[in-house]
Backbone bond lengths (Angstrom), bond angles and torsions (degrees), N, CA, C in turn:
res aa  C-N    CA-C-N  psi(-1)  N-CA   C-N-CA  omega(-1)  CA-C   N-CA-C  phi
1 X - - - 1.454 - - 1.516 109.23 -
2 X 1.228 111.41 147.30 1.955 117.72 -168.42 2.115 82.09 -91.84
3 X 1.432 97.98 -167.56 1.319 122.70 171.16 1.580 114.79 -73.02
4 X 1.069 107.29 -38.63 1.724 105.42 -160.60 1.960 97.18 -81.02
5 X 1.212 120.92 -18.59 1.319 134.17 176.37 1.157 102.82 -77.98
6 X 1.130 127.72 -33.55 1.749 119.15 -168.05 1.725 91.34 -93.98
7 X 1.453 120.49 -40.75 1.550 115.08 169.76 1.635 98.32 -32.82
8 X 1.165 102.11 -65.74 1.688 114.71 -142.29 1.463 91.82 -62.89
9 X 1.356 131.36 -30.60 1.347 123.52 -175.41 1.346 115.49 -84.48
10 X 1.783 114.47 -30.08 1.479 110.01 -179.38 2.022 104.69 -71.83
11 X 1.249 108.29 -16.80 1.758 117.81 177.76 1.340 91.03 -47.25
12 X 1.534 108.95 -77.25 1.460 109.48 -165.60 0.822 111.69 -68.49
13 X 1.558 166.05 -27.58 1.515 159.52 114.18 1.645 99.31 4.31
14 X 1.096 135.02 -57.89 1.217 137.58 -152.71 1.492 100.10 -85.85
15 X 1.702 105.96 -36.93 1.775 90.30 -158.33 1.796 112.26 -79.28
16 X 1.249 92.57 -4.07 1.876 119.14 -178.67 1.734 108.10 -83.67
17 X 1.557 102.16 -6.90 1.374 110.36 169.59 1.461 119.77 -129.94
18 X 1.049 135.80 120.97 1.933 103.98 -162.12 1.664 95.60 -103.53
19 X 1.378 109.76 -30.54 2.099 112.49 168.23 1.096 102.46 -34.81
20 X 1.304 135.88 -35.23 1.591 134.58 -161.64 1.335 105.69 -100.90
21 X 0.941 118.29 -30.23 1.924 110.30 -169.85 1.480 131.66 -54.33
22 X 1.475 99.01 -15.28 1.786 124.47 170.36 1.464 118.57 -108.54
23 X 1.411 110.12 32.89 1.387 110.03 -165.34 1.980 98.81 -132.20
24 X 0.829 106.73 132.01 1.718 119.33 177.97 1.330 97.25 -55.97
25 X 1.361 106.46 97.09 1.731 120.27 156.65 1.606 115.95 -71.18
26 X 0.962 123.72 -19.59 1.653 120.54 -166.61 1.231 111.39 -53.49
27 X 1.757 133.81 -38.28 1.435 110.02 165.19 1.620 129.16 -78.07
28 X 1.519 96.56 -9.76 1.556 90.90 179.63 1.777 107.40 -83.35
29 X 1.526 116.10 -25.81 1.429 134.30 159.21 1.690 97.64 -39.55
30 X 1.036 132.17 -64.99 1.608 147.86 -160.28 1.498 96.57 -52.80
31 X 0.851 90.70 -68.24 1.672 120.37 175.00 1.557 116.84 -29.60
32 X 1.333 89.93 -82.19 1.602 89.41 174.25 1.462 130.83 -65.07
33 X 1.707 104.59 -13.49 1.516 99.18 173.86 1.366 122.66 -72.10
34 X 0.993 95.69 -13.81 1.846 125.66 -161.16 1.549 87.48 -79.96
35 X 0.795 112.20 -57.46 1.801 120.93 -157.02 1.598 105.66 -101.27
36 X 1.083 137.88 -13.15 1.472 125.64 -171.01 1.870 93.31 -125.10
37 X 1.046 115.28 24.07 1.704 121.85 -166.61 1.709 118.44 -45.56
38 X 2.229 82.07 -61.19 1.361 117.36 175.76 1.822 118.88 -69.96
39 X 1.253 97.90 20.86 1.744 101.64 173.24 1.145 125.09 -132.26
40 X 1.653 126.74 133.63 1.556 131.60 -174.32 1.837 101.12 -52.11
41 X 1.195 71.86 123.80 2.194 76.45 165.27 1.278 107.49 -56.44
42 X 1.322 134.61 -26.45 1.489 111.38 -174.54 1.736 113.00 -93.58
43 X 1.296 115.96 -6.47 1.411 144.56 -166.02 1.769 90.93 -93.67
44 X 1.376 123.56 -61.51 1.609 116.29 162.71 1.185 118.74 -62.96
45 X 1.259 137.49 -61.77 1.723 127.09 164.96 1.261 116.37 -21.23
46 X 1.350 121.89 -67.17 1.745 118.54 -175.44 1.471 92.76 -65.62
47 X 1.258 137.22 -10.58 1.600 111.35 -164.51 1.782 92.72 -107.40
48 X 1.138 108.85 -28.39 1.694 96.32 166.63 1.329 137.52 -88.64
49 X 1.632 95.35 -0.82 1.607 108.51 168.77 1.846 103.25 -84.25
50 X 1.238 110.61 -47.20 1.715 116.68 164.42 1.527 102.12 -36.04
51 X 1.502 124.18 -88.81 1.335 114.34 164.72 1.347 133.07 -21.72
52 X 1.040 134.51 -43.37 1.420 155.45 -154.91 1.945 85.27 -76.79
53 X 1.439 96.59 -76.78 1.623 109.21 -170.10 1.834 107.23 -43.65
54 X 1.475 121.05 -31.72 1.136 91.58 -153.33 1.476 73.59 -125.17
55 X 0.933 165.96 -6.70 1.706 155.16 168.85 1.636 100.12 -82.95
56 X 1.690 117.52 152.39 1.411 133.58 172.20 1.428 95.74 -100.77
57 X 1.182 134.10 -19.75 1.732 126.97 -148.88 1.660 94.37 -106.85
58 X 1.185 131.63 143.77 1.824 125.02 134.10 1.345 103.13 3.04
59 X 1.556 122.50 131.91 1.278 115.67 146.78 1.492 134.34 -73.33
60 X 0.895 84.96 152.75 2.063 91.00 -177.33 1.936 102.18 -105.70
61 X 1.632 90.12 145.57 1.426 99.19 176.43 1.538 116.45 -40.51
62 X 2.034 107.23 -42.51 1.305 98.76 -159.53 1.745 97.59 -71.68
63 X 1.219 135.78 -25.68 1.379 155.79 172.94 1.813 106.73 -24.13
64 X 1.838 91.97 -60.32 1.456 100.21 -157.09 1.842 82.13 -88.66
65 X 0.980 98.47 -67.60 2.305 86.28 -175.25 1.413 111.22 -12.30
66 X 1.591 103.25 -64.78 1.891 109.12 -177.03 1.148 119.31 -55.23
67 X 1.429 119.80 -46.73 1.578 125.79 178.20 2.207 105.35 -61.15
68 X 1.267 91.82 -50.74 1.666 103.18 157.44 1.773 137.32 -27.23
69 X 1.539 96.87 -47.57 1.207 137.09 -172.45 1.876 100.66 -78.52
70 X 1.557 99.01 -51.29 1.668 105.88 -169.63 1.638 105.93 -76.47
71 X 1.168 107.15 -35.14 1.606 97.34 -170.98 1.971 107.81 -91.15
72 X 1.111 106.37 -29.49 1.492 83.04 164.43 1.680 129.81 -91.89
73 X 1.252 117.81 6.65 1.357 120.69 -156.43 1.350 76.98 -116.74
74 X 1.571 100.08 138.19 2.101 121.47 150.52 1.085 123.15 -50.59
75 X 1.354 105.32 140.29 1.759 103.66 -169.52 1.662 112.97 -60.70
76 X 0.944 132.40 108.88 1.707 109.40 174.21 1.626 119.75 -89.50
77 X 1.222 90.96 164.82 1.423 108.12 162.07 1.133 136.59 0.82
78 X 1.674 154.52 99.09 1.167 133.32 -169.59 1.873 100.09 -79.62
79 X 1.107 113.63 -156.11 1.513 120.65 167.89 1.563 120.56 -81.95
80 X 1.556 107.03 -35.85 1.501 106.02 -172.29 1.575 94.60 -106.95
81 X 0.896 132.18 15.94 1.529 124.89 151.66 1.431 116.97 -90.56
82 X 1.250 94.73 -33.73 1.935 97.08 176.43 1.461 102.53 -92.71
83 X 1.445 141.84 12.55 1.206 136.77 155.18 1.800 108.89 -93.64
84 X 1.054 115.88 -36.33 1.143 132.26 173.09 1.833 114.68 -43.96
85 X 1.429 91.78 -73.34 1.438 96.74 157.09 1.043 145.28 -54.25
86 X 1.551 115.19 -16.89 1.365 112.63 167.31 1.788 107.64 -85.70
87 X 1.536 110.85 -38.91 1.895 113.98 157.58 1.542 111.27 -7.80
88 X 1.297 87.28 -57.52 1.993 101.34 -141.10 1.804 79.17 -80.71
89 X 1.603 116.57 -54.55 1.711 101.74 -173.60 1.568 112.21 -58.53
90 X 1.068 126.39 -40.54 1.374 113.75 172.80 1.999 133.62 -63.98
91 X 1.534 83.55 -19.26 1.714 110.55 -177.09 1.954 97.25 -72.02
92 X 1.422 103.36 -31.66 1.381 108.75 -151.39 1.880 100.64 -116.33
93 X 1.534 114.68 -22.46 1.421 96.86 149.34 1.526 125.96 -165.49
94 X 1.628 103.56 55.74 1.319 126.12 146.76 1.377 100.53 54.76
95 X 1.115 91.12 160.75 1.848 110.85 178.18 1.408 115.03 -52.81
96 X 1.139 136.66 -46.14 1.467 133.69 171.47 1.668 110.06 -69.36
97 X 1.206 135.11 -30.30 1.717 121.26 174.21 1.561 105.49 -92.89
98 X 1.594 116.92 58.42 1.613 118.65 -167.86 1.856 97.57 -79.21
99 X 1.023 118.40 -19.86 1.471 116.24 176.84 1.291 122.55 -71.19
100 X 1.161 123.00 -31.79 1.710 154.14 -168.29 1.526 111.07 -102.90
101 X 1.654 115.95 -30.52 1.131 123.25 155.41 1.463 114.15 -88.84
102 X 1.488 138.11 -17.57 1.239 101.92 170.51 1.569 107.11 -91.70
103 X 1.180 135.96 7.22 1.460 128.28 -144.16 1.624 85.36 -117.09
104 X 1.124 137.32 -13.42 1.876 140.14 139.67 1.178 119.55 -50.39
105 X 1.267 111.30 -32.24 1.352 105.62 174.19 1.369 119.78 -99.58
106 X 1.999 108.62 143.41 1.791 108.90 -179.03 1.438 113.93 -61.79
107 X 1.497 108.97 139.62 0.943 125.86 172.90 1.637 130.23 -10.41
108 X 1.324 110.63 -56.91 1.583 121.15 165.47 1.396 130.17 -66.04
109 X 1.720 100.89 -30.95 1.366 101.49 156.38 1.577 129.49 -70.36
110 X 1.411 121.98 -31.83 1.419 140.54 -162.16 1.540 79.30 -78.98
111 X 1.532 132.97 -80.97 1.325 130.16 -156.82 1.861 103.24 -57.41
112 X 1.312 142.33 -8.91 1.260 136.38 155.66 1.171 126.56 -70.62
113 X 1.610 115.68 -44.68 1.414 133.42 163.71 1.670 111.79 -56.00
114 X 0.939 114.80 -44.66 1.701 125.95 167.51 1.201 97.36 -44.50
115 X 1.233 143.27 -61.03 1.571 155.52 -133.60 1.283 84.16 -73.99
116 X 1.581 121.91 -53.93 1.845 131.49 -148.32 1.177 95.34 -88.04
117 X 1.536 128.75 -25.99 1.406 140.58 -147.54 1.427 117.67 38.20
118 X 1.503 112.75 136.42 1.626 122.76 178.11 1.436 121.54 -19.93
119 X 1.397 103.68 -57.66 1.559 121.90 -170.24 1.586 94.60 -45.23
120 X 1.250 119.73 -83.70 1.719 145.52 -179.37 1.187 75.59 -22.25
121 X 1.653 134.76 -104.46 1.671 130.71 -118.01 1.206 95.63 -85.90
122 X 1.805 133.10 4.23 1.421 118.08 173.29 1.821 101.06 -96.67
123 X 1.139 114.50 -21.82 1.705 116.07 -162.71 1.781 83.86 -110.70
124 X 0.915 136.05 -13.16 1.629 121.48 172.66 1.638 116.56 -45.39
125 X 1.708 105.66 119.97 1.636 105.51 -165.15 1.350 101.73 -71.38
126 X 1.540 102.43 -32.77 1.540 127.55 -153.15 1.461 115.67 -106.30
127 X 1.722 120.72 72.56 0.992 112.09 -156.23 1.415 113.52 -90.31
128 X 1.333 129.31 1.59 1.585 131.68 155.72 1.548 110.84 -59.30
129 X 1.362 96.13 -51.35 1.608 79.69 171.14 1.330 134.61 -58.41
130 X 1.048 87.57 -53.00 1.638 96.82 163.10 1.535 124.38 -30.92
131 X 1.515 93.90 -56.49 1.197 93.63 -175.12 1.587 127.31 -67.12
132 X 1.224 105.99 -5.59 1.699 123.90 -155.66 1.301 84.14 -102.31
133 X 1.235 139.95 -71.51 1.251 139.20 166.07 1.424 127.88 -10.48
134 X 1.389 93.03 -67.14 1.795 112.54 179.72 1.303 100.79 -55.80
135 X 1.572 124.62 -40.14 1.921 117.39 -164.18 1.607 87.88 -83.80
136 X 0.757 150.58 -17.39 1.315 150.07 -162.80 1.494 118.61 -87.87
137 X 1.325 95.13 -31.77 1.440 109.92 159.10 1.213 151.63 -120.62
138 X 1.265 82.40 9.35 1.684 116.60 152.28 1.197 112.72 -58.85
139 X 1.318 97.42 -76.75 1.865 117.16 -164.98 2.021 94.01 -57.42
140 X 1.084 93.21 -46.39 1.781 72.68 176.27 1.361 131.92 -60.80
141 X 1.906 103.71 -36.58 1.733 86.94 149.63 1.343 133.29 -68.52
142 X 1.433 101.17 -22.14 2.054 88.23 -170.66 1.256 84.52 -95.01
143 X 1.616 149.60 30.61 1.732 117.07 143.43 1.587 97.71 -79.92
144 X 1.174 106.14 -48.02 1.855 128.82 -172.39 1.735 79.27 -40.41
145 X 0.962 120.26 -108.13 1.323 127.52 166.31 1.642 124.54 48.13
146 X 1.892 83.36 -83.48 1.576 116.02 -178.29 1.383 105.06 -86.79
147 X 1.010 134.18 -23.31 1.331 142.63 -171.83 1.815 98.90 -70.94
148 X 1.540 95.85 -46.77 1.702 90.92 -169.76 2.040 102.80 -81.66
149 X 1.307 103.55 -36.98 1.903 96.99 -177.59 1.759 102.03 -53.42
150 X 1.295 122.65 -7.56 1.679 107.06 -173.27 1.404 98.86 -103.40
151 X 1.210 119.16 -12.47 1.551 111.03 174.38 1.281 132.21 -64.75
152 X 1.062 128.62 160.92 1.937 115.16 -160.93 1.740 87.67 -73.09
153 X 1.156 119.84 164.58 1.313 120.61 -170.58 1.503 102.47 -96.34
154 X 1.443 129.90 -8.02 1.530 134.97 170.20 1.613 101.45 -64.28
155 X 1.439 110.72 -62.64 1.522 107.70 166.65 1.456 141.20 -56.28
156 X 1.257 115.49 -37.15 1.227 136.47 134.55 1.509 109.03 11.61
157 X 1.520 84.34 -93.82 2.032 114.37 -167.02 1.507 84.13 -53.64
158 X 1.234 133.20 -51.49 1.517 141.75 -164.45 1.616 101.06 -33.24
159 X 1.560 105.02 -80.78 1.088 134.23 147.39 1.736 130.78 9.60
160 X 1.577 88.30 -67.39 1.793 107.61 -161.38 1.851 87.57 -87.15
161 X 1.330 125.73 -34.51 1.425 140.96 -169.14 1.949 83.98 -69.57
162 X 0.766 123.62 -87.19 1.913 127.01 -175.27 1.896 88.49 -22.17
163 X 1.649 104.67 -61.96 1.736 104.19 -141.91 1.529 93.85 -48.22
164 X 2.026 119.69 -60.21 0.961 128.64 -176.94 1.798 122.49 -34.69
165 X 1.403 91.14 -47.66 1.931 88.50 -176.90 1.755 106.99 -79.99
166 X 1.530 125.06 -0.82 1.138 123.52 156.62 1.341 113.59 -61.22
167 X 1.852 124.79 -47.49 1.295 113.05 -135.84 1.655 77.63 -96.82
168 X 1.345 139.90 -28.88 1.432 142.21 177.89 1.513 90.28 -38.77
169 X 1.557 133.97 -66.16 1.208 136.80 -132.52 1.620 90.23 -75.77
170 X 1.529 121.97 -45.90 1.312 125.37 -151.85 2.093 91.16 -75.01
């Protein structure tokens, strides 16, 4: 986004506040150019009008990223749908077809199920636990998840560049 886009967005930010409309925006202008750079102006507009509707306060950068994050990204997975699905793959081909059963399942589910490994969630006596477990670490990837799609995408790569020379080391 240029300058005159982040104007046009702090306008409507402003006119949703009228305390603010006589107040020197230029560092919060600074600000947001800095930080909302890597996003279509029309992709921040709907995401600060989202904000706008359901916040009383100024929006905050992290505000418009997240709202950012929700309207262009696919809904995923809750926890007991992606436990569910792994149910039905194990219901449908048992501990010995673990190749054929994980390769049914989406991607995010298969790499969680990996985590527990086949053996575990097919021989698990205790499948509440299990199951409590599995949402538990679910939801910690999909905050991890959502946490990283709202980040400016310069930091991001920053980010994914560190994770990679971690998993080299391990």
């Amino acid at each position: 986004m240029n300058r005159k886009e982040i104007i046009n967005l702090l306008g409507i930010a402003t006119a949703n506040f009228p305390t603010l409309q006589q107040k020197e925006m230029k560092p919060t202008a600074i600000l947001w150019e800095k930080s909302l750079a890597d996003m279509s102006y029309d992709v921040a507009e709907k995401a600060l009008i989202k904000v706008l509707s359901t916040s009383k306060f100024f929006p905050t950068i992290a505000e418009i990223r997240e709202a950012a994050a929700q309207i262009t990204q696919p809904r995923t997975l809750d926890a007991m749908e992606a436990w569910g699905l792994i149910v039905q793959a194990i219901r449908k081909y048992g501990m010995y077809r673990q190749k054929e059963g994980l390769e049914s399942l989406p991607e995010e589910v298969r790499n969680m199920a990996n985590r527990f490994t086949w053996r575990e969630l097919c021989l698990n006596e205790n499948p509440d636990t299990m199951r409590a477990q599995f949402r538990m670490a679910w939801e910690t990837q999909s905050k991890r998840t959502n946490e990283l799609k709202a980040i400016p995408q310069e930091i991001r790569l920053m980010i994914e560049d560190v994770t990679k020379g971690m998993k080299l080391l391990e």
